[in-house]
C-alpha positions in Angstrom: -18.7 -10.4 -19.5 -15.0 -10.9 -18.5 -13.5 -9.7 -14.8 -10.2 -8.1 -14.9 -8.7 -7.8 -11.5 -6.7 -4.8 -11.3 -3.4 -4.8 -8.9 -0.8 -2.3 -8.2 1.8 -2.0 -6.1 1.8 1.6 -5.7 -1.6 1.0 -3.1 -1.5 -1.4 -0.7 -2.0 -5.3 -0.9 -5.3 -7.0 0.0 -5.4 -8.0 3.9 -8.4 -10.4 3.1 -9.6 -12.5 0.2 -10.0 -9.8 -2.2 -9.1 -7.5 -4.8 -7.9 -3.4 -5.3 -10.3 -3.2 -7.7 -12.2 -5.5 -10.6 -13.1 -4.2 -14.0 -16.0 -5.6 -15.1 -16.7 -4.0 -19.1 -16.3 -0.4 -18.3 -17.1 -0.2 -15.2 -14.4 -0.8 -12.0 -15.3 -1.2 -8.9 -12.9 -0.2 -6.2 -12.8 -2.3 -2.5 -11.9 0.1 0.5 -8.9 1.5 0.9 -7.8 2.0 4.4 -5.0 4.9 5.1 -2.1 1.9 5.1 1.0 3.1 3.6 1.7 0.8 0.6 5.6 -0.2 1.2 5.1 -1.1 4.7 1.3 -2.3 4.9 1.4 0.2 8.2 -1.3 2.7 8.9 0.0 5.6 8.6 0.7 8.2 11.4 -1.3 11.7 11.6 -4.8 12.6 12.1 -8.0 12.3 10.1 -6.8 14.6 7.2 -3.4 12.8 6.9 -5.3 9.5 6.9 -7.8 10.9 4.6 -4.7 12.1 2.1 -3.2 8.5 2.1 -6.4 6.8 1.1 -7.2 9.1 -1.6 -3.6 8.6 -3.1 -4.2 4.7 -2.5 -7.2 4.9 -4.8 -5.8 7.5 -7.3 -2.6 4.5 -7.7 -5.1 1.4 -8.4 -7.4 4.0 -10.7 -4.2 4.4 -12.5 -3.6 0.9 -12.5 -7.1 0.2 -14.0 -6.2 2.5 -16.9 -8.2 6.0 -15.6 -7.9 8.9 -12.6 -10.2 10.4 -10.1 -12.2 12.3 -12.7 -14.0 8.9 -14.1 -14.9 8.0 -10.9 -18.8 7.7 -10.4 -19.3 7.1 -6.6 -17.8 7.2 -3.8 -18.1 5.4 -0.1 -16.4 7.6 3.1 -16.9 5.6 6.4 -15.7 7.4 9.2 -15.8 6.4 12.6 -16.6 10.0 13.8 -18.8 12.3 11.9 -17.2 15.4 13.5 -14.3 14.7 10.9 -17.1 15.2 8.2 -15.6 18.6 7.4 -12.1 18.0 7.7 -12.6 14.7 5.2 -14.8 16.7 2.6 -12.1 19.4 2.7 -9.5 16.9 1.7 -11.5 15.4 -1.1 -11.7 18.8 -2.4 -8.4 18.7 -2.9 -8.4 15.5 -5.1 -12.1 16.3 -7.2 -12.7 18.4 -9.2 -16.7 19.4 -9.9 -18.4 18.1 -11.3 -17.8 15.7 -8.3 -19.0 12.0 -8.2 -21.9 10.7 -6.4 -21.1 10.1 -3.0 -22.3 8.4 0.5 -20.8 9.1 4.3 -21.8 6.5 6.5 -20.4 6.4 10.5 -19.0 3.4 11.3 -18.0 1.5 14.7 -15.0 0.6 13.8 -12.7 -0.1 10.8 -9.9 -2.5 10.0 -6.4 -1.6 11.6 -8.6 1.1 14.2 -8.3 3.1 10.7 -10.4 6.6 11.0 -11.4 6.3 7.5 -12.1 3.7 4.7 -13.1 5.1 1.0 -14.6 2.4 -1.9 -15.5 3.7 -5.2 -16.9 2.9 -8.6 -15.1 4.4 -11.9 -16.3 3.7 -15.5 -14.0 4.0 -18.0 -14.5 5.2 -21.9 
């Protein structure tokens, strides 16, 4: 089976030796997106809904890219560093999913890269 690395400009660029995303048959399989604004590489300003917003239009851009949207997403990854923004980060992913909604995991992290409050991964299959 072939790899197809998916790239788009419209998210931001890998900091570390890896891809947006890699299609592998139908399936693509998101890295993390961070809330770093994708023309300047800076984490954007705001709290934990704003950053929230930015990482969810960062993965709606490379799901684009890999020829799909939201809806064919599968799973998806939330680490926080605080679970009291549980609420607040579910209430902005209402706003970009649509039921039924994807399979998903919130795990509580230490830390993330660029002190980042919020990192999302994802898995999409495609038709």
């Amino acid at each position: 089976m072939s790899r197809t690395i998916i790239a788009t400009d419209l998210a931001p660029a890998a900091i570390g030796p890896y891809s947006q995303a890699v299609r592998a048959g139908n399936t693509v399989y998101f890295s993390g997106q961070i809330p770093l604004d994708p023309a300047t590489g800076a984490l954007v300003d705001g709290d934990i809904a704003a950053q929230t917003r930015r990482v969810f239009d960062n993965l709606t851009a490379v799901a684009q890219a890999a020829g799909g949207s939201l809806a064919h997403i599968v799973r998806v990854g939330i680490y926080v560093t605080d679970l009291a923004n549980f609420a607040t980060v579910n209430a902005v992913m209402a706003e970009y999913f649509q039921s039924p909604y994807p399979a998903r995991s919130t795990i509580e992290v230490s830390a993330l890269p660029k002190a980042a409050q919020v990192e999302v991964d994802a898995v999409m299959v495609l038709d």
